[in-house]
N, C-alpha and C positions, 0 to 999 in steps of 0.2 A: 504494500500500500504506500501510495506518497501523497505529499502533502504541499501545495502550493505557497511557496510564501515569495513575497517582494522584498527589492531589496532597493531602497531609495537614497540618494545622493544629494545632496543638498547644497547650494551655497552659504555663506557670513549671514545673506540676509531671511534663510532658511527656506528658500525658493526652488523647490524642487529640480535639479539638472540633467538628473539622470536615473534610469531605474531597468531594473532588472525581475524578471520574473524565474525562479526556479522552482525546480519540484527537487523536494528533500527527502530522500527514499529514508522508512523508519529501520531502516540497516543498521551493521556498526560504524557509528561517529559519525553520523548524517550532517550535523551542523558543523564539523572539521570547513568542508567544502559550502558551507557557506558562508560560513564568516572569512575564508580565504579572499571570496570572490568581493567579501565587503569590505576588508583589508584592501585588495586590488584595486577598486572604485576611489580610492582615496586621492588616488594619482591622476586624477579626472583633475583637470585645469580649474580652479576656482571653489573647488569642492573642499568643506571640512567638517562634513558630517555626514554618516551612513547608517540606516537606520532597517531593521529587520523586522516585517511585517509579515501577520497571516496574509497571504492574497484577499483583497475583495474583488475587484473588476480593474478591467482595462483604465479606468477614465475616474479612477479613486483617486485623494487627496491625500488619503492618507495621515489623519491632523488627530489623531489616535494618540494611545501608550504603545511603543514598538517594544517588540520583543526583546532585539538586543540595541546597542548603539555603540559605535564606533568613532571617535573622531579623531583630527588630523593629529594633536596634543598628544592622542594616547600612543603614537610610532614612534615617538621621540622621547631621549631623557632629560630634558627640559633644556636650558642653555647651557651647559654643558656635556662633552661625552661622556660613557663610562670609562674611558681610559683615563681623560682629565681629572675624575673623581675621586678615580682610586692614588691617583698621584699626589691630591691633597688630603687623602686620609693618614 
């Protein structure tokens, strides 16, 4: 059995850019492969936030609680790297 969910991409001003529709088979680690592909969407020009919805329709807004959420902040270890980090610890 599988289970259709969206995966939406947002701009700064929360304006939808981009969006994805998958079917997430209830196998082992279904959501591995889709938070991959939400991880991936990140790299969409202008995008910093990615948001994991049940599917409703083609022509949804999607203005809900999402299942998961990913944003551009969470790729990064803030303004510095982790090599820089450990060199001041």
């Amino acid at each position: 059995m599988t289970d259709r969910l969206a995966i939406i991409a947002r701009d700064a001003s929360g304006t939808i850019i981009s969006r994805v529709d998958v079917a997430a088979d209830r196998g082992k680690q279904p959501l591995q492969g889709v938070m991959a592909i939400a991880r991936n969407m990140l790299r969409i020009k202008g995008c910093v936030r990615t948001e994991v919805y049940p599917f409703e329709s083609e022509n949804a807004t999607y203005e809900g609680t999402p299942l998961a959420v990913l944003q551009l902040d969470d790729l990064f270890w803030g303004s510095s790297s982790p090599s820089e980090a450990a060199k001041e610890a």
